[in-house]
C-alpha positions as CSV (number, residue, x, y, z in Angstrom):
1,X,49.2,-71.5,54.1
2,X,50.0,-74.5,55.3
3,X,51.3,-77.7,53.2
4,X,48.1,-79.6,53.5
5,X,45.8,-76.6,52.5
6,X,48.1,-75.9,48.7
7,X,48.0,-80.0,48.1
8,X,44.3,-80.3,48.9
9,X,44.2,-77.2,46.3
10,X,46.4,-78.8,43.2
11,X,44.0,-81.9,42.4
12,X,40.5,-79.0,42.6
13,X,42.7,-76.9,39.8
14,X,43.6,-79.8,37.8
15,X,39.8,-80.4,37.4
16,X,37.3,-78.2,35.3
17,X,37.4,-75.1,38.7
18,X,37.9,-71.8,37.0
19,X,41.0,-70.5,38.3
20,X,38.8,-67.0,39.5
21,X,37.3,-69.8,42.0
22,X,40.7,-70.7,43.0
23,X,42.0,-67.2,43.6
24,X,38.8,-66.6,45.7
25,X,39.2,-69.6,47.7
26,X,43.4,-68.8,48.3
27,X,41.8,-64.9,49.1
28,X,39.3,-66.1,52.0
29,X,42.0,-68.7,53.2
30,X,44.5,-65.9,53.6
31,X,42.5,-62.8,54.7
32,X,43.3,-61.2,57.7
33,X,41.2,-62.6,60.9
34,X,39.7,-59.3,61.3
35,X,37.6,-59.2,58.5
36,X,34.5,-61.7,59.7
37,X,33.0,-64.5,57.5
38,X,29.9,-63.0,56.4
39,X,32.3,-59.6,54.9
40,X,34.2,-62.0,52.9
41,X,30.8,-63.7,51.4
42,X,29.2,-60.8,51.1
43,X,32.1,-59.4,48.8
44,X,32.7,-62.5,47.3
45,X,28.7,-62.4,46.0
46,X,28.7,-58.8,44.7
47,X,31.5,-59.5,42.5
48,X,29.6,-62.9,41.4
49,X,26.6,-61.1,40.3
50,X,28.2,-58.0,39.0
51,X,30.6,-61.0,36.4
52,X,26.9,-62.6,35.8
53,X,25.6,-59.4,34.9
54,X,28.1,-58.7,32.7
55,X,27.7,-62.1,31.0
56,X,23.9,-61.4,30.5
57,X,22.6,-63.1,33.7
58,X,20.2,-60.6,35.4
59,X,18.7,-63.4,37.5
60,X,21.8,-64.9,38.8
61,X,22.7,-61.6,39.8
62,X,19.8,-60.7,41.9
63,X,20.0,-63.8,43.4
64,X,24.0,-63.1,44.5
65,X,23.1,-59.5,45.4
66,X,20.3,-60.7,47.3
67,X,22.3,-63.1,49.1
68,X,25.1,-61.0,49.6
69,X,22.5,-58.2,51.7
70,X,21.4,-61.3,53.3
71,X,24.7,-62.5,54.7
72,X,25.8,-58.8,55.4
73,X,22.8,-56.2,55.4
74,X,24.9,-53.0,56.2
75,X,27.0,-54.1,53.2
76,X,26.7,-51.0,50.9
77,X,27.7,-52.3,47.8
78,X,25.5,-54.8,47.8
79,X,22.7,-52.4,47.8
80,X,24.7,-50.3,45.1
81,X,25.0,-53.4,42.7
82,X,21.2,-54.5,43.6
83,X,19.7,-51.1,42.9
84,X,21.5,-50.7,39.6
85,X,19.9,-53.8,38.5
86,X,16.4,-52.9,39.3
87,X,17.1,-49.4,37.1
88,X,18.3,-51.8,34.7
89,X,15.0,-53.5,34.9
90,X,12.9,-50.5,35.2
91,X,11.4,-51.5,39.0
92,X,11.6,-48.4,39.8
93,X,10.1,-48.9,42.8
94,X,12.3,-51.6,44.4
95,X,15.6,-49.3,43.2
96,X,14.4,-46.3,45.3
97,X,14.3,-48.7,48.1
98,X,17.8,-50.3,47.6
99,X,18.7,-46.6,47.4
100,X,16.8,-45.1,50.6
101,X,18.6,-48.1,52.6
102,X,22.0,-47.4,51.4
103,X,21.3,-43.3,52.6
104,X,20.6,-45.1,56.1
105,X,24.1,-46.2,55.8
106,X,26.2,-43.3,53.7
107,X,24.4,-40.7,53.7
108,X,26.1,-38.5,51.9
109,X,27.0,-40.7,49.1
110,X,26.9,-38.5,45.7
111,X,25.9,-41.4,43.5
112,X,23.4,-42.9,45.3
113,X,21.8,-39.2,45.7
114,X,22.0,-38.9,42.2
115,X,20.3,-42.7,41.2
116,X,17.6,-41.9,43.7
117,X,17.1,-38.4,42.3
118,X,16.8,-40.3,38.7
119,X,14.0,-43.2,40.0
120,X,11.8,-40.3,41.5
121,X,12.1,-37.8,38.2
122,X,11.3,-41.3,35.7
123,X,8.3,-41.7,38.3
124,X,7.8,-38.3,37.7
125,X,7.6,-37.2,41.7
126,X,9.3,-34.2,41.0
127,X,9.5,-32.8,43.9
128,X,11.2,-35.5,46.0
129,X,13.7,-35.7,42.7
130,X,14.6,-31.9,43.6
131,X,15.2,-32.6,47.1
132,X,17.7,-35.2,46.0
133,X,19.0,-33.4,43.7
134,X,19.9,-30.5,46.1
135,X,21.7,-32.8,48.0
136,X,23.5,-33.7,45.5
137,X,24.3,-30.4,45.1
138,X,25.3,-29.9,48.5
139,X,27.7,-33.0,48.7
140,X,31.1,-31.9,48.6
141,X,33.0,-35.1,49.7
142,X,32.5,-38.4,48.8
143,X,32.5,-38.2,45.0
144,X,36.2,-40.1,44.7
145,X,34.2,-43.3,43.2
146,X,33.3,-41.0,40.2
147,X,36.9,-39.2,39.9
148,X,34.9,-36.4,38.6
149,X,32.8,-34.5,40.9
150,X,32.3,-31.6,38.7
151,X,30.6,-34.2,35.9
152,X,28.3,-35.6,38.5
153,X,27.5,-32.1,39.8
154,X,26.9,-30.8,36.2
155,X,24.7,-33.5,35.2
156,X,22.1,-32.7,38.8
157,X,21.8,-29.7,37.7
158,X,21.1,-30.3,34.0
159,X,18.3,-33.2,35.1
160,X,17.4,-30.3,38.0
161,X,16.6,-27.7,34.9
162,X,14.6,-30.3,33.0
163,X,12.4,-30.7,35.9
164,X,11.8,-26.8,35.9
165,X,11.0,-26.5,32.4
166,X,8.5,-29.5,33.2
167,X,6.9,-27.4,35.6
168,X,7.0,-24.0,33.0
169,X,9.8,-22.2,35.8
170,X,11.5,-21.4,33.0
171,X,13.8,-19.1,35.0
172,X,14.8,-21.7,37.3
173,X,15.7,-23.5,34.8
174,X,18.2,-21.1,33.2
175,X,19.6,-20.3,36.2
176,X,20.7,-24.4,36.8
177,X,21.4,-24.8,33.4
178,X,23.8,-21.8,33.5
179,X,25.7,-23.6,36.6
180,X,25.7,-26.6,34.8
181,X,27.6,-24.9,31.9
182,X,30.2,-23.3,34.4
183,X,31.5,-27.1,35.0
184,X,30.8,-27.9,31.7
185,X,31.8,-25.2,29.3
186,X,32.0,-27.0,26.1
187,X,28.6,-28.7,26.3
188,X,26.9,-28.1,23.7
189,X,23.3,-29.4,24.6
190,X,23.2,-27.0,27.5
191,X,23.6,-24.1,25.1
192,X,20.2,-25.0,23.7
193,X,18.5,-26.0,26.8
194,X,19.2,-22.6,28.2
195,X,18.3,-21.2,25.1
196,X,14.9,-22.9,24.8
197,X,14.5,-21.8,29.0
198,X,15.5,-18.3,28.2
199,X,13.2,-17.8,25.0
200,X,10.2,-19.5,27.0
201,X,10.9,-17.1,29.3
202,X,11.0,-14.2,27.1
203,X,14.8,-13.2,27.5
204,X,14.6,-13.4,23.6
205,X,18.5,-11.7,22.8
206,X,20.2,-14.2,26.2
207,X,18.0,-17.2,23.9
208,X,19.3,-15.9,20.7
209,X,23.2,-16.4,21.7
210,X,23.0,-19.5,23.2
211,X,21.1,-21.0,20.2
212,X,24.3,-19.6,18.1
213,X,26.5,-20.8,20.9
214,X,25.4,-24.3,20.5
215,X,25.7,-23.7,16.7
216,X,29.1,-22.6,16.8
217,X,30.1,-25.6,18.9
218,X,29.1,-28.0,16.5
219,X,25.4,-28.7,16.9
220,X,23.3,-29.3,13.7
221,X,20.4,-30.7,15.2
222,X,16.7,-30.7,14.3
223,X,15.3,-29.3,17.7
224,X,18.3,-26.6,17.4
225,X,17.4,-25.8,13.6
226,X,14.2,-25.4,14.0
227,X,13.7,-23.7,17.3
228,X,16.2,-21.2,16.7
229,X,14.3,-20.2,13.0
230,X,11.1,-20.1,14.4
231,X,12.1,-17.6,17.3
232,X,14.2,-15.3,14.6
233,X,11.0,-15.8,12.2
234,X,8.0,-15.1,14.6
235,X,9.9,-13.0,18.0
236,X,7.7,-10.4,19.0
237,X,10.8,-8.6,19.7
238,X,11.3,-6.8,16.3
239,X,15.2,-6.7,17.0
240,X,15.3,-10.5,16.6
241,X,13.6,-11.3,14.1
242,X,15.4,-11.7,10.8
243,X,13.6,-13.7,8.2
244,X,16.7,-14.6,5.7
245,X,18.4,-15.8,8.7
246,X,15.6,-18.3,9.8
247,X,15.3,-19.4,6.0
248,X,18.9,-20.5,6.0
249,X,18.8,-22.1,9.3
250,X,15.2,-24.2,8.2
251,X,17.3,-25.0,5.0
252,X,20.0,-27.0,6.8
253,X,17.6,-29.9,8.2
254,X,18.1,-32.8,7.9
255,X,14.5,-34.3,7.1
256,X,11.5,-32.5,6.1
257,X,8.4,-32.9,8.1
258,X,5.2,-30.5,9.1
259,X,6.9,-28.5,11.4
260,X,9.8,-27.5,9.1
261,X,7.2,-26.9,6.6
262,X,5.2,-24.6,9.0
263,X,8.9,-22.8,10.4
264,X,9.5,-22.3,6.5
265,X,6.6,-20.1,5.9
266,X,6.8,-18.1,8.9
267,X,10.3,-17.5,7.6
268,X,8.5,-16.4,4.0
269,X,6.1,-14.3,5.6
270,X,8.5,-12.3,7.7
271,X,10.1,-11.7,4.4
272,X,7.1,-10.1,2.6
273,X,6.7,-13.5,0.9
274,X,3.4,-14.6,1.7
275,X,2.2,-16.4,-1.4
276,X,4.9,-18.7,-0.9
277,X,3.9,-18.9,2.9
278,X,0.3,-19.6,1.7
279,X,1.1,-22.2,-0.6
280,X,3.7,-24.4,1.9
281,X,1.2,-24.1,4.5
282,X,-1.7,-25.0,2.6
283,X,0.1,-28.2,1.6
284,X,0.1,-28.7,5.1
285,X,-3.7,-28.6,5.7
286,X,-4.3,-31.5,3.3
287,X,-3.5,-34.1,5.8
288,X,-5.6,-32.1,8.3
289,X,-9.0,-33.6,9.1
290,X,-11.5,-31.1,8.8
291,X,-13.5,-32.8,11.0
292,X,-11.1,-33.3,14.2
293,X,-8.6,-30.3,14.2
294,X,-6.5,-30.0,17.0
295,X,-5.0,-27.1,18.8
296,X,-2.3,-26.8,16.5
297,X,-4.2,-27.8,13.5
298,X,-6.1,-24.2,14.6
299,X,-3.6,-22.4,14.3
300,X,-1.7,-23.4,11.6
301,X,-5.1,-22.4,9.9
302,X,-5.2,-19.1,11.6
303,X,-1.7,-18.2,10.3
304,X,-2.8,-18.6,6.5
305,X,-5.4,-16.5,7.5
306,X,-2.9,-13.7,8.8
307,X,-0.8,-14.7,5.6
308,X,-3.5,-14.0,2.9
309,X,-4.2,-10.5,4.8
310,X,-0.4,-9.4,4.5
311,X,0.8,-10.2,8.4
312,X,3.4,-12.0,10.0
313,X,3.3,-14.5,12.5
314,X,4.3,-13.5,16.2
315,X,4.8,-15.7,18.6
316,X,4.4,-14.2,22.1
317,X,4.3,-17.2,23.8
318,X,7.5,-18.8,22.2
319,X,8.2,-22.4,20.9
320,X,6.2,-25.1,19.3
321,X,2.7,-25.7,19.7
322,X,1.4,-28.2,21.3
């Protein structure tokens, strides 16, 4: 840099000019010629917005990232940055574009695959969220940025499985889960996903371990507790039910609500207790408004009819009503 150039630069940095400005200014001044003007903006404006998101400034952001596509439009990270701020912002919409354009230039970017996989399963166009997904799958370079392909890999097929289960292909949905757990051993949320996929899809014992699998690995959670003690209360498989089991399980949750309450007395009635079935239930009913009973409503009033004449509840159709 020449001796004019550092002494026009002193007096600037004895002003109130952050010194990041200064470092950006003695960066363009000394990049190599091959890298054009509009690169060097276009970089330069990225990492602008991305320090004014940081600091809370969503506008001033879009405005650099805007400008930065502007100056450069084949400059991926622009459209990275951009299209993580419209998620941010929920426009959907305008992400999935961001995202489409950045395919035009990398197309087998993993991350970008996965974003736009993400905007299409919130706007709940399943099917182009699968496609993505797939070729997410399908990638098998290009995941350096992460450092951890088989996390990014795990997690399309986890959002993959949810999408099954959305569309009742409960099957397909154990099968991704189960592919999500081989890059993901110790996870214990996809024990009870495939769980819940296997029991919906009446592979009662496979639903069975993974619910104590999950268990085992340190999950306490309502939707476990209770899922797991309703299928050992109301399976129609007769080898899975067990009653005390479910009774212990409904007794470790954490709050108290109808739906314990109605797990609880199917757990009573598979014991032979079905006075004290009876009575829980019929606690339940109170709040019920005799004049407007739901679906479920029905049924919870069908089962203190089975109750009162001696019979368990069985639940061939498995999980929580609707």
């Amino acid at each position: 840099m020449s001796t004019c150039l550092k002494e026009t630069l002193i007096p600037i940095a004895k002003s109130n000019v952050t010194l990041a400005l200064i470092s950006t200014v003695l960066l363009l001044l000394s990049a190599p010629s091959a890298v054009g003007d509009d690169d060097l903006v276009a970089r330069y404006l990225v990492d602008r917005g991305n320090k004014k998101l940081k600091a809370g400034n969503a506008d001033g952001a879009l405005e650099d990232y805007t400008k930065a596509i502007n100056s450069r439009p084949d400059y991926i990270e622009a459209y990275r940055s951009r299209s993580r701020l419209f998620q941010l912002q929920n426009q959907t919409d305008k992400a999935i574009e961001d995202h489409r354009r950045l395919l035009e230039l990398t197309p087998r970017d993993a991350i970008a695959l996965f974003s736009l996989a993400q905007c299409y399963q919130r706007l709940k166009e399943f099917d182009q969220a699968l496609d993505a997904y797939a070729r997410v799958v399908a990638v098998t370079n290009d995941f350096s940025r992460t450092g951890n392909k088989e996390r990014l890999r795990a997690n399309a097929y986890f959002c993959r499985a949810q999408i099954w289960d959305s569309k009742s292909k409960h099957a397909e949905a154990a099968t991704d889960y189960t592919e999500a757990l081989k890059l993901t051993p110790a996870n214990p949320q996809l024990h009870l996903r495939r769980g819940q996929a296997y029991a919906n899809s009446q592979q009662y014992a496979k639903a069975l371990a993974d619910f104590a699998e999950a268990h085992k690995r340190g999950t306490k959670s309502y939707s476990l507790l209770t899922n797991w003690a309703w299928m050992l209360a109301t399976c129609p498989d007769d080898r899975c039910r067990d009653g005390k089991r479910a009774l212990e399980l409904i007794r470790q949750c954490s709050r108290t609500d109808n739906w314990t309450l109605d797990v609880t007395a199917a757990a009573y009635a598979e014991l032979g207790r079905f006075d004290e079935a009876i009575g829980i239930l019929t606690k339940v009913t109170e709040e019920f408004d005799k004049q407007k009973l739901g679906a479920h409503e029905k049924k919870v009033l069908a089962r203190i009819e089975l109750y009162k004449a001696g019979k368990g509840y069985r639940d061939a159709q498995y999980g929580k009503d609707d």
